[in-house]
CHARMM-style PDB file with segment names, atoms N, HN, CA, C and O in Angstrom:
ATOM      1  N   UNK     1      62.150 -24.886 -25.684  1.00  0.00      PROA
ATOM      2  CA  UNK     1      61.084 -24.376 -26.524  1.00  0.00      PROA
ATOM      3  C   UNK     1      61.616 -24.185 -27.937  1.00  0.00      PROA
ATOM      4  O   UNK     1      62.679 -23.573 -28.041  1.00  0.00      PROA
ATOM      5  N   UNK     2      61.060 -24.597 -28.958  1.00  0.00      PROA
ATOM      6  HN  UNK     2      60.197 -25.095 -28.874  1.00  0.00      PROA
ATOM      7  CA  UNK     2      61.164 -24.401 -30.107  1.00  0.00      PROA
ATOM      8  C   UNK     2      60.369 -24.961 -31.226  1.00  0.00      PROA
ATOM      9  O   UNK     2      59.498 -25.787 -30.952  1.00  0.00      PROA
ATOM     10  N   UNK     3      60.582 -24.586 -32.528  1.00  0.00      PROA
ATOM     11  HN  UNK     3      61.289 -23.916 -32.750  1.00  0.00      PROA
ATOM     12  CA  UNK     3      59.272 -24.818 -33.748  1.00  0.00      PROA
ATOM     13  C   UNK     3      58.404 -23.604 -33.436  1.00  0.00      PROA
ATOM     14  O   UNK     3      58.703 -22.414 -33.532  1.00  0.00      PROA
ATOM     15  N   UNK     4      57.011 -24.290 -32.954  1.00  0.00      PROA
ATOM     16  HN  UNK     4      56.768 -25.257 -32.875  1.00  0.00      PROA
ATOM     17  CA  UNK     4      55.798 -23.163 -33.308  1.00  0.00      PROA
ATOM     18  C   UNK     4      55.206 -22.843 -31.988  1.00  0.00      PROA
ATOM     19  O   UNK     4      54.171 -22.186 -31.878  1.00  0.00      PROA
ATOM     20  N   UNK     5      55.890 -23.324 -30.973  1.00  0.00      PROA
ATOM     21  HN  UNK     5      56.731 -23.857 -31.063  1.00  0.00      PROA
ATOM     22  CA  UNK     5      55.193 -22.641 -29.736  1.00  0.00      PROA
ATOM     23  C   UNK     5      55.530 -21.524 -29.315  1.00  0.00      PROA
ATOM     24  O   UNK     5      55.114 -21.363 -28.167  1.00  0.00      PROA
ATOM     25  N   UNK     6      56.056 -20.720 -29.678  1.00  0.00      PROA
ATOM     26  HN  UNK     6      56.393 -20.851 -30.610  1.00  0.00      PROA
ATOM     27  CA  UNK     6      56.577 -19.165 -29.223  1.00  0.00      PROA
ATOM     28  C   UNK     6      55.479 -18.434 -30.126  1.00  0.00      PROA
ATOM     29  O   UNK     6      54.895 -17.512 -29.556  1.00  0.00      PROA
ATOM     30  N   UNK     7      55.077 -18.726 -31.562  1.00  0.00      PROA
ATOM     31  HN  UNK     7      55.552 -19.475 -32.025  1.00  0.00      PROA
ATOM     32  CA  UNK     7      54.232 -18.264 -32.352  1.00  0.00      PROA
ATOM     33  C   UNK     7      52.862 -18.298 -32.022  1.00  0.00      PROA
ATOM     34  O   UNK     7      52.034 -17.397 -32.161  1.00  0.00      PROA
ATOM     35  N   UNK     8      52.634 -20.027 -31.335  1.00  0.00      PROA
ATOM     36  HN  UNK     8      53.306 -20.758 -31.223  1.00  0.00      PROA
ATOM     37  CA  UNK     8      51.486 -20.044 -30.835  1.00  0.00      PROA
ATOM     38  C   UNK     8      50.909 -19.244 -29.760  1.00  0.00      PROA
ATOM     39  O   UNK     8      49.811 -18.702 -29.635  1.00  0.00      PROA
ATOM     40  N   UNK     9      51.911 -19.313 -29.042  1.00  0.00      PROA
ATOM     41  HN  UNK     9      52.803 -19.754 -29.144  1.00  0.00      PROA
ATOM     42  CA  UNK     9      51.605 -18.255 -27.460  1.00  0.00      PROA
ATOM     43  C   UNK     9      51.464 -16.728 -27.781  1.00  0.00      PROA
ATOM     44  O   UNK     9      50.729 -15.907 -27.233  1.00  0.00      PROA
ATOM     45  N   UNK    10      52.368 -16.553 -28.827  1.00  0.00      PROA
ATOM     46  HN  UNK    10      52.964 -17.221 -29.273  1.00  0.00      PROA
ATOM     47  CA  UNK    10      52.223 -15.141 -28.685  1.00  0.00      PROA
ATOM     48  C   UNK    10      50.671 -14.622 -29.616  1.00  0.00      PROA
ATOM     49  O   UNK    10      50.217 -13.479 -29.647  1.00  0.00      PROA
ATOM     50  N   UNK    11      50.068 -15.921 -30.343  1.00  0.00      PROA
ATOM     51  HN  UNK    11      50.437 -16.850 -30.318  1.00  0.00      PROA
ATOM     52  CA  UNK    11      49.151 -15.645 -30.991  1.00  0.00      PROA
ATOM     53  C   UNK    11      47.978 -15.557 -29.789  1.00  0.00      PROA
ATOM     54  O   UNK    11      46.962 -14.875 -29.928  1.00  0.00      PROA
ATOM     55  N   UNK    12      48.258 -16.305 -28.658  1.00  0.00      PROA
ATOM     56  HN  UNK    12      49.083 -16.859 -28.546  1.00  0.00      PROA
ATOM     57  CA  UNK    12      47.094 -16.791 -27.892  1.00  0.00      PROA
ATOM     58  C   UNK    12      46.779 -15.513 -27.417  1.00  0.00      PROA
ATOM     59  O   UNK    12      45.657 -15.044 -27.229  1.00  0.00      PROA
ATOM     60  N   UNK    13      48.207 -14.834 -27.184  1.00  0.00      PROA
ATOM     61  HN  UNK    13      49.119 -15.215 -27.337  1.00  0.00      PROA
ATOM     62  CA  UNK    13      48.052 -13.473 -26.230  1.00  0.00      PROA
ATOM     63  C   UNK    13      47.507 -12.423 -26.740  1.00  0.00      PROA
ATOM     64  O   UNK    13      46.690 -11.765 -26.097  1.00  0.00      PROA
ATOM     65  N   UNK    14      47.887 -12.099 -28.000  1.00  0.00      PROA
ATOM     66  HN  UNK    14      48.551 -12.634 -28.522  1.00  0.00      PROA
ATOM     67  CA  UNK    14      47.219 -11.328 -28.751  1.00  0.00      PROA
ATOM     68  C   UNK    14      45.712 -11.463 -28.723  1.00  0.00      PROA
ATOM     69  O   UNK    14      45.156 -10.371 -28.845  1.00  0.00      PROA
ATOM     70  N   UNK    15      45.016 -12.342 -28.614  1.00  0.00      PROA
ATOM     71  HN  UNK    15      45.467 -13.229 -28.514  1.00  0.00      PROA
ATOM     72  CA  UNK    15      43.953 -12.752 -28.853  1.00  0.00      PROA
ATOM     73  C   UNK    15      43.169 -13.125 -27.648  1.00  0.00      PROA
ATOM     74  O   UNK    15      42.240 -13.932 -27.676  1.00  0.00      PROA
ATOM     75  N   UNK    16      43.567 -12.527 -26.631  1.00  0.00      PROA
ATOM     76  HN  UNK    16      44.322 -11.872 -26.608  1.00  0.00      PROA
ATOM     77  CA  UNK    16      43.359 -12.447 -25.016  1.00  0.00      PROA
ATOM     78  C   UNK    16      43.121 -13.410 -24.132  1.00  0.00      PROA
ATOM     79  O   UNK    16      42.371 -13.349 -23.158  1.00  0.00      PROA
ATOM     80  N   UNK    17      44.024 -14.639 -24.629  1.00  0.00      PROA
ATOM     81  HN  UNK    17      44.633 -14.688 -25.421  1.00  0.00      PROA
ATOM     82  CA  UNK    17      43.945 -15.485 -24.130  1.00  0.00      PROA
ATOM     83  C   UNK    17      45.599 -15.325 -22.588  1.00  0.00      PROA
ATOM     84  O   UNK    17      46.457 -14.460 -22.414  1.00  0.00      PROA
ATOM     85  N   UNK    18      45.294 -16.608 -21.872  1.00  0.00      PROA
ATOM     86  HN  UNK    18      44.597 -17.311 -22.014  1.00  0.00      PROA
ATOM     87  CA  UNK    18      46.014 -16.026 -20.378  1.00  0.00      PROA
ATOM     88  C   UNK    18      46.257 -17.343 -20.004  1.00  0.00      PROA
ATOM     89  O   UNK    18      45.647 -18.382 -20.261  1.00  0.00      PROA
ATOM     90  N   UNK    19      47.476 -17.066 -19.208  1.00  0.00      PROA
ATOM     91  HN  UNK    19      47.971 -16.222 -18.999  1.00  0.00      PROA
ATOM     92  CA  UNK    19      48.108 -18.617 -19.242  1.00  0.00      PROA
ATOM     93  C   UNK    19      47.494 -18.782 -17.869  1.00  0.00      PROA
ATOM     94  O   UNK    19      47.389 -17.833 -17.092  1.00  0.00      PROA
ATOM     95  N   UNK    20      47.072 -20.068 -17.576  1.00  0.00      PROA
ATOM     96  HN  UNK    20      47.157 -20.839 -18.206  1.00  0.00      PROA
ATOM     97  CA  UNK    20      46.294 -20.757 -16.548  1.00  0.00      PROA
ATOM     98  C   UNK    20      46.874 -21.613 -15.504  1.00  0.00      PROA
ATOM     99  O   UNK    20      46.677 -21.482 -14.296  1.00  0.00      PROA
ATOM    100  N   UNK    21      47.801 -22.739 -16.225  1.00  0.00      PROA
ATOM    101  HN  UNK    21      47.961 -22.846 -17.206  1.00  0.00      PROA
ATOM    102  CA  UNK    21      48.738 -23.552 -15.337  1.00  0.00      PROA
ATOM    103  C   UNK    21      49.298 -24.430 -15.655  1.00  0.00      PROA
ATOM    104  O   UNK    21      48.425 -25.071 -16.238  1.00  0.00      PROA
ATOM    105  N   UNK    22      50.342 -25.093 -15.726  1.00  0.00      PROA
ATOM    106  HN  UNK    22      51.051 -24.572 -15.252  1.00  0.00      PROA
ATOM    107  CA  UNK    22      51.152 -25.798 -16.018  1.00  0.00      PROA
ATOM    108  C   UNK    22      50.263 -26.822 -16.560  1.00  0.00      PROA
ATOM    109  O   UNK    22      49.117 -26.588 -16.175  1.00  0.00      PROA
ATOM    110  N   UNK    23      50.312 -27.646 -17.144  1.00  0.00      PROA
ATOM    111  HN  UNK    23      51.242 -27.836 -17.457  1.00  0.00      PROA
ATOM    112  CA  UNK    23      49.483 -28.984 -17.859  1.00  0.00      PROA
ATOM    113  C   UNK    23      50.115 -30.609 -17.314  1.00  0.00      PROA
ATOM    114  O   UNK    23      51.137 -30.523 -16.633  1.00  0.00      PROA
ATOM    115  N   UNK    24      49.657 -31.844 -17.533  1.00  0.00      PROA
ATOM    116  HN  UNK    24      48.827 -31.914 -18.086  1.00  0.00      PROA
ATOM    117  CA  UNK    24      50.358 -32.969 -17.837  1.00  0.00      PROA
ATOM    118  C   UNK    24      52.044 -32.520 -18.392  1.00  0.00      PROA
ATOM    119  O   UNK    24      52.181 -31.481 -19.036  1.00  0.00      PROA
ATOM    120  N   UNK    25      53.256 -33.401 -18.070  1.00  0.00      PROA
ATOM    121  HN  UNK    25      53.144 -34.246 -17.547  1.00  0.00      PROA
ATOM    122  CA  UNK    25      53.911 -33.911 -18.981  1.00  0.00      PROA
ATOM    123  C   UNK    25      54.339 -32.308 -19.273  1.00  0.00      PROA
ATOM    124  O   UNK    25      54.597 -31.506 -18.376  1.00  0.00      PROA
ATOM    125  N   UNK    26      54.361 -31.986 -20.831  1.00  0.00      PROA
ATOM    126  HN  UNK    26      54.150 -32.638 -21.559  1.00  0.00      PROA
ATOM    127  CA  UNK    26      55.196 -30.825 -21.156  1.00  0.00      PROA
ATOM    128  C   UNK    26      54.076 -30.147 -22.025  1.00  0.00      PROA
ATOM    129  O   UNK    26      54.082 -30.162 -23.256  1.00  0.00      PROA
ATOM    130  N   UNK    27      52.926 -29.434 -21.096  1.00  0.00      PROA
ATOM    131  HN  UNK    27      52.921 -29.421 -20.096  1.00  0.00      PROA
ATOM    132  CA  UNK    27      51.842 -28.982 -21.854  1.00  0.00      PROA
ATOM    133  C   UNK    27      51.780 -27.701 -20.711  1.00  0.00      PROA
ATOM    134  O   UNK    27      52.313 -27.689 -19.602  1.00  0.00      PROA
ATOM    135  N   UNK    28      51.031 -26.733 -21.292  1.00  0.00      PROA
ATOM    136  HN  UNK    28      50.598 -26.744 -22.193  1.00  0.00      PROA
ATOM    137  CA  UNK    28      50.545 -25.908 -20.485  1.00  0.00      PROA
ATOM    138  C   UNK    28      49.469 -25.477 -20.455  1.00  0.00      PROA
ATOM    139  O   UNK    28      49.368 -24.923 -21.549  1.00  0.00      PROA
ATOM    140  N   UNK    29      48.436 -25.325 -19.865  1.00  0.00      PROA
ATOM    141  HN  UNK    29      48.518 -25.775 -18.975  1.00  0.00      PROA
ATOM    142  CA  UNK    29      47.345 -24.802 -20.410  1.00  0.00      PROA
ATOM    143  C   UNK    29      46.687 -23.264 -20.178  1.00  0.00      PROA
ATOM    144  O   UNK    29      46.425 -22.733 -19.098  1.00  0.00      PROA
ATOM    145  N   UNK    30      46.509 -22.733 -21.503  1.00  0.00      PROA
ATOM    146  HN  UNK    30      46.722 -23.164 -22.379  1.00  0.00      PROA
ATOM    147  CA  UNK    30      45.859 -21.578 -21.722  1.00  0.00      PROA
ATOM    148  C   UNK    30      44.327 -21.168 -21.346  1.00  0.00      PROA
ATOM    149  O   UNK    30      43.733 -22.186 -20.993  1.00  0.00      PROA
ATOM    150  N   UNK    31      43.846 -20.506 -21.323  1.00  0.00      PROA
ATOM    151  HN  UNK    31      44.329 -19.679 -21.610  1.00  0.00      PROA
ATOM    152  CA  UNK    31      42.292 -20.029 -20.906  1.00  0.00      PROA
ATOM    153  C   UNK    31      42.085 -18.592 -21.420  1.00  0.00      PROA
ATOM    154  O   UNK    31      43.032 -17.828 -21.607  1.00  0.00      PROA
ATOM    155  N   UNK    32      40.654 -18.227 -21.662  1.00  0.00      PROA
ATOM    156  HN  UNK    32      39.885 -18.848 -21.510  1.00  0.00      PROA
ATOM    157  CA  UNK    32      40.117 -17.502 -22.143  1.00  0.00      PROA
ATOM    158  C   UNK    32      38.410 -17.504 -21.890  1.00  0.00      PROA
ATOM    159  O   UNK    32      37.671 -17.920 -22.782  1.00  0.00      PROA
ATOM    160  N   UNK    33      37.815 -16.950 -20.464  1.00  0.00      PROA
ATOM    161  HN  UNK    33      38.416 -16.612 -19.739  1.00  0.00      PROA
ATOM    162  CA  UNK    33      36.473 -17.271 -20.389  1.00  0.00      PROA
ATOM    163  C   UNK    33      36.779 -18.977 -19.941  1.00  0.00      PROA
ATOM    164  O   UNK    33      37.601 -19.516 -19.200  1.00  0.00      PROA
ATOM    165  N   UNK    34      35.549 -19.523 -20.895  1.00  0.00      PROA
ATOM    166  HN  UNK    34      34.881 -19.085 -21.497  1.00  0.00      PROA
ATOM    167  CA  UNK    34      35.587 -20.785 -20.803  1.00  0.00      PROA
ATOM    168  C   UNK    34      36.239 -21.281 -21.926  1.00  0.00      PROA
ATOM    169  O   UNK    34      36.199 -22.510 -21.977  1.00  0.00      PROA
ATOM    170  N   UNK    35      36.885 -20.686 -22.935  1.00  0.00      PROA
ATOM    171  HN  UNK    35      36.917 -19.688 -22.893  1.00  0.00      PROA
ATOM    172  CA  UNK    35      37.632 -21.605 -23.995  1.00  0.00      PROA
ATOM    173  C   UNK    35      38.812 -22.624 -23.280  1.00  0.00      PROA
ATOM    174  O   UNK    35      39.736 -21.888 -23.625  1.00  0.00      PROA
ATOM    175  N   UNK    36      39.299 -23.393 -22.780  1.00  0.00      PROA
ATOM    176  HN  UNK    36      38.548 -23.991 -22.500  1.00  0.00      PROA
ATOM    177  CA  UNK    36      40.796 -23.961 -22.839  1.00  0.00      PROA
ATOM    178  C   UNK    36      41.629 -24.235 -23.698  1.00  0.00      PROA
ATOM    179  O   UNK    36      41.144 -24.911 -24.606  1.00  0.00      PROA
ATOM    180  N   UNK    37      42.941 -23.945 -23.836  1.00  0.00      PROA
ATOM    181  HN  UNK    37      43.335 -23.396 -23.098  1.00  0.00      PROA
ATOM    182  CA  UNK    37      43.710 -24.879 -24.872  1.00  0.00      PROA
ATOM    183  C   UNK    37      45.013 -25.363 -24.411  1.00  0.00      PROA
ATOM    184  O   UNK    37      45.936 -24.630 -24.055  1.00  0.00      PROA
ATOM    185  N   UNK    38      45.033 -26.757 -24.442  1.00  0.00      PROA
ATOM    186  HN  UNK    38      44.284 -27.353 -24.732  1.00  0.00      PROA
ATOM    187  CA  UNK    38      46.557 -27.447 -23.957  1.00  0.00      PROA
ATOM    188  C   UNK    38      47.884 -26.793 -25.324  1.00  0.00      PROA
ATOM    189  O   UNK    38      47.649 -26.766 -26.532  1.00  0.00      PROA
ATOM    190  N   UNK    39      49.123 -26.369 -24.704  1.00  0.00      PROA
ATOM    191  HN  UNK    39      49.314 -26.391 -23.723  1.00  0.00      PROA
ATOM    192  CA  UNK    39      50.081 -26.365 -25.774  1.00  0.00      PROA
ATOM    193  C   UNK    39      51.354 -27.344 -25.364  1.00  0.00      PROA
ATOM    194  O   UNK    39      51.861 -27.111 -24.266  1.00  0.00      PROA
ATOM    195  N   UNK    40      51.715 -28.041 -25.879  1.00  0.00      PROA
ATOM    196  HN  UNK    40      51.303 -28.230 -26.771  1.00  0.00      PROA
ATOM    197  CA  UNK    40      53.071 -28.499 -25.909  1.00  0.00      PROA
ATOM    198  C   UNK    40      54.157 -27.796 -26.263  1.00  0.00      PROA
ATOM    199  O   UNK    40      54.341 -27.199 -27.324  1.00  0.00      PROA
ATOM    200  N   UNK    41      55.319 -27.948 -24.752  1.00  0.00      PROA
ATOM    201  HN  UNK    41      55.170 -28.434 -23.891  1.00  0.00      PROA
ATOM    202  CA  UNK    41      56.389 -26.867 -24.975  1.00  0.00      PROA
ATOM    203  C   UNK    41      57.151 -27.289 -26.440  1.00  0.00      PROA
ATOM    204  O   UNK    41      57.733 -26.411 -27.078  1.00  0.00      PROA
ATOM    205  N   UNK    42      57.109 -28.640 -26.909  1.00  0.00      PROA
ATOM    206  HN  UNK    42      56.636 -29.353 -26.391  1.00  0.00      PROA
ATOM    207  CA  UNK    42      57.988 -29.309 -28.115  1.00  0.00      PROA
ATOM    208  C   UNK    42      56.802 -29.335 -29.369  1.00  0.00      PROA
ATOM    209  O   UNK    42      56.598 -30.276 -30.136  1.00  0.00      PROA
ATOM    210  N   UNK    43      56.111 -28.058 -29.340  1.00  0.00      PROA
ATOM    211  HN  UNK    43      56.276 -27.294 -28.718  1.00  0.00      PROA
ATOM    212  CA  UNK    43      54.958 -28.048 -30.507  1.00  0.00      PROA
ATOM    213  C   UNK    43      56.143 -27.819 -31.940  1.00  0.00      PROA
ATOM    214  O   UNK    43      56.805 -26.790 -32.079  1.00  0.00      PROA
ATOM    215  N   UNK    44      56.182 -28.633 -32.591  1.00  0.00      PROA
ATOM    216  HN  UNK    44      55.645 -29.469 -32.478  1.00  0.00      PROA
ATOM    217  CA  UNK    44      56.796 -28.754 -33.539  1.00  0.00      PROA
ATOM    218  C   UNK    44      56.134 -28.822 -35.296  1.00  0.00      PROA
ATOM    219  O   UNK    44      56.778 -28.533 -36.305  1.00  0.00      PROA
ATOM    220  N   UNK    45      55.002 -29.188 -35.250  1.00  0.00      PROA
ATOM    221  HN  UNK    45      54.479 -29.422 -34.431  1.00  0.00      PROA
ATOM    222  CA  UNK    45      54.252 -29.691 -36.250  1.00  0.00      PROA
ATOM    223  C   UNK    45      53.089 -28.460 -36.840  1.00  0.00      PROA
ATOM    224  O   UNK    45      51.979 -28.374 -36.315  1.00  0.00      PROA
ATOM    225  N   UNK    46      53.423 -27.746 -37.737  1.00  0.00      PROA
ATOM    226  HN  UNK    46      54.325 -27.816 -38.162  1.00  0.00      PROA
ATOM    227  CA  UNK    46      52.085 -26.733 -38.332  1.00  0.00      PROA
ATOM    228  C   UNK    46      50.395 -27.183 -38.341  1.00  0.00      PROA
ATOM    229  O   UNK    46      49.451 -26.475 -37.992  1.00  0.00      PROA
ATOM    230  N   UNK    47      50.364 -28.340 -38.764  1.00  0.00      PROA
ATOM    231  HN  UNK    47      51.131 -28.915 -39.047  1.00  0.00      PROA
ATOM    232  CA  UNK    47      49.190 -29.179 -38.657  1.00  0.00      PROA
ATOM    233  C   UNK    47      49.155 -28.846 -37.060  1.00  0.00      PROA
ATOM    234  O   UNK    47      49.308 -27.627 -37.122  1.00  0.00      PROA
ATOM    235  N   UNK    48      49.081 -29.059 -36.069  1.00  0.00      PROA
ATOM    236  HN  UNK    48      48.956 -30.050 -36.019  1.00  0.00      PROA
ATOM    237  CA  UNK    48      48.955 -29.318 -34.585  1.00  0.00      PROA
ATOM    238  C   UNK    48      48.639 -27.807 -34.481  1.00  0.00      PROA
ATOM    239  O   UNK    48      47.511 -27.334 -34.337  1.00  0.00      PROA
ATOM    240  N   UNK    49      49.395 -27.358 -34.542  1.00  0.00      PROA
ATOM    241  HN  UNK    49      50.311 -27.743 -34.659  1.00  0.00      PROA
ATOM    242  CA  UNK    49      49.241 -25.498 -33.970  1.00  0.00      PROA
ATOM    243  C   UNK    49      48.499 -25.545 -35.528  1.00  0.00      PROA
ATOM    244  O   UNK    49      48.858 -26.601 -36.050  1.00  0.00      PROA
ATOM    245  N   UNK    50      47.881 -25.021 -36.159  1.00  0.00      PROA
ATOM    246  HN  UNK    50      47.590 -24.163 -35.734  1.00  0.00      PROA
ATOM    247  CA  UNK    50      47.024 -24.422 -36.688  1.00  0.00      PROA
ATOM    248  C   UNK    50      45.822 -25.448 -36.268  1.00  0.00      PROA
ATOM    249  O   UNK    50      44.736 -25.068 -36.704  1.00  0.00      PROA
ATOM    250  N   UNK    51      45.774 -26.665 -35.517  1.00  0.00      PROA
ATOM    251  HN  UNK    51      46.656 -26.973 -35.162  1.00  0.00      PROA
ATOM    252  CA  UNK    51      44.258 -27.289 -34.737  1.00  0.00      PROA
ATOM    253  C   UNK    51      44.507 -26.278 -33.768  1.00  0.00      PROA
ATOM    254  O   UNK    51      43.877 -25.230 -33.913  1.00  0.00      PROA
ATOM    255  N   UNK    52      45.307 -26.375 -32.795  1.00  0.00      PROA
ATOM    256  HN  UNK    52      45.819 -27.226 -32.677  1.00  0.00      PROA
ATOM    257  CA  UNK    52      45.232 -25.259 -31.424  1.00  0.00      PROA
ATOM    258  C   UNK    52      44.300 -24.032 -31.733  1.00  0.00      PROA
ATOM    259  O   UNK    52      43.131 -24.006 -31.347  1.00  0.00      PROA
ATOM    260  N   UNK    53      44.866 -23.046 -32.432  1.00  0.00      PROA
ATOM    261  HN  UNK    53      45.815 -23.067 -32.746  1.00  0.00      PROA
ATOM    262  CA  UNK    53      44.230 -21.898 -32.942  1.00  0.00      PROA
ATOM    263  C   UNK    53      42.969 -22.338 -33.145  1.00  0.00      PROA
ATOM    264  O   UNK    53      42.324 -22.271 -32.098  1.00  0.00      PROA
ATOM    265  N   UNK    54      42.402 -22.725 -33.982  1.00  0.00      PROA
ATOM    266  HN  UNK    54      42.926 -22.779 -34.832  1.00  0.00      PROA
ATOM    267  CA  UNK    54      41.211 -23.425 -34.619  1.00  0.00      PROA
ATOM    268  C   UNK    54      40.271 -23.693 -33.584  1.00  0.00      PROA
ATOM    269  O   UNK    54      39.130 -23.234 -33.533  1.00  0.00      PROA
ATOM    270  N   UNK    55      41.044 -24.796 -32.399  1.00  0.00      PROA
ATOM    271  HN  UNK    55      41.972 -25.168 -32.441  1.00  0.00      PROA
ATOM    272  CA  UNK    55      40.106 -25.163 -30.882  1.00  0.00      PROA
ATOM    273  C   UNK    55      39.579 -23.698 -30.168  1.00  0.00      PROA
ATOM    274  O   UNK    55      38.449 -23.494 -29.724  1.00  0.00      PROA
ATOM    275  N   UNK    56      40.504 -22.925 -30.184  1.00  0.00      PROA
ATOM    276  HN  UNK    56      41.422 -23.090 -30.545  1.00  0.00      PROA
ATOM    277  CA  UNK    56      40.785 -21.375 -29.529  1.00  0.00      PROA
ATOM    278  C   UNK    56      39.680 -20.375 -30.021  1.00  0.00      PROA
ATOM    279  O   UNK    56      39.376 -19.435 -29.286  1.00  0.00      PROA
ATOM    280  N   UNK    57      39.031 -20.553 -31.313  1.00  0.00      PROA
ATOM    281  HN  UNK    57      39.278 -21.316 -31.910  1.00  0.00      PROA
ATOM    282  CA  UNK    57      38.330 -19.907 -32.019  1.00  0.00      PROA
ATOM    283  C   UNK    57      39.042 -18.817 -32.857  1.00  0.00      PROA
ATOM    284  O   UNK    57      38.373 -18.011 -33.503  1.00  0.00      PROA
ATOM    285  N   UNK    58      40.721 -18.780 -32.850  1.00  0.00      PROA
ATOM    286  HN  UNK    58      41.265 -19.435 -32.325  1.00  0.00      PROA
ATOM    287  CA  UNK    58      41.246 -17.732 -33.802  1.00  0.00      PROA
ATOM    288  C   UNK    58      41.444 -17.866 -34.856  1.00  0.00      PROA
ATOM    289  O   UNK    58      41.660 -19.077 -34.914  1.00  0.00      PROA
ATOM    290  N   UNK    59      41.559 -17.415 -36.014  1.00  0.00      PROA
ATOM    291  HN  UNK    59      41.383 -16.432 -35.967  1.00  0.00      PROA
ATOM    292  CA  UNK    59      41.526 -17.644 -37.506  1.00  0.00      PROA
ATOM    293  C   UNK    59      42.775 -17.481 -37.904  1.00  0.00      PROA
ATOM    294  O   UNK    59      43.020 -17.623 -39.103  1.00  0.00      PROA
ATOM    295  N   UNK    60      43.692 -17.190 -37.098  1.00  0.00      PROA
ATOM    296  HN  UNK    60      43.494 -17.075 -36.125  1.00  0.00      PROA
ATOM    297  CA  UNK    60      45.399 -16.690 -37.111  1.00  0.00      PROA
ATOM    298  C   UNK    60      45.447 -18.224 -38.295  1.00  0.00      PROA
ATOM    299  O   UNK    60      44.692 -19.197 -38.305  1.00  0.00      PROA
ATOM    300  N   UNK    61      46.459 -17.955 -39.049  1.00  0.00      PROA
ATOM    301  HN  UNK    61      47.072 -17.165 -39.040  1.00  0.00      PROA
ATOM    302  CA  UNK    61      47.251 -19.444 -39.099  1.00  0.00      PROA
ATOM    303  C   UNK    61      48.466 -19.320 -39.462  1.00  0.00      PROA
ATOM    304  O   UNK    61      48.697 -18.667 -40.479  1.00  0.00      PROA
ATOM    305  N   UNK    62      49.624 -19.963 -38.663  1.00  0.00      PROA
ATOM    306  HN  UNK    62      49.436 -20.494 -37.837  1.00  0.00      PROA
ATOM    307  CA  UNK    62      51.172 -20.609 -38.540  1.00  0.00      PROA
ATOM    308  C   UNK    62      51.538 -20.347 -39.938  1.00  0.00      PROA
ATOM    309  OT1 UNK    62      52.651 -20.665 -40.355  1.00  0.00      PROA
TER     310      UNK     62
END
């Protein structure tokens, strides 16, 4: 794990989102209600995690 996925997750949590289950490949996926969001453990890219957030409905940004 490293870059922006420790930031991302901990944003998800804050924001009451709950980890759901392992994903494809090296993704995991988050839930909230009916929101979903896939994260990649090698999320590396600010552009990418500030779409995540964005899909999520949080206004946080990286």
């Amino acid at each position: 794990m490293k870059g922006f996925y420790p930031i991302v997750i901990r944003i998800l949590r804050n924001g009451g989102f709950e980890f759901l289950r392992n994903g494809k490949g090296d993704h995991e996926v988050w839930s909230k209600g009916k929101i979903k969001v896939s994260i990649p453990y090698n999320l590396d890219k600010k552009p990418t995690a500030n779409d995540i957030l964005k899909k999520a409905g949080l206004s946080g940004r990286v």
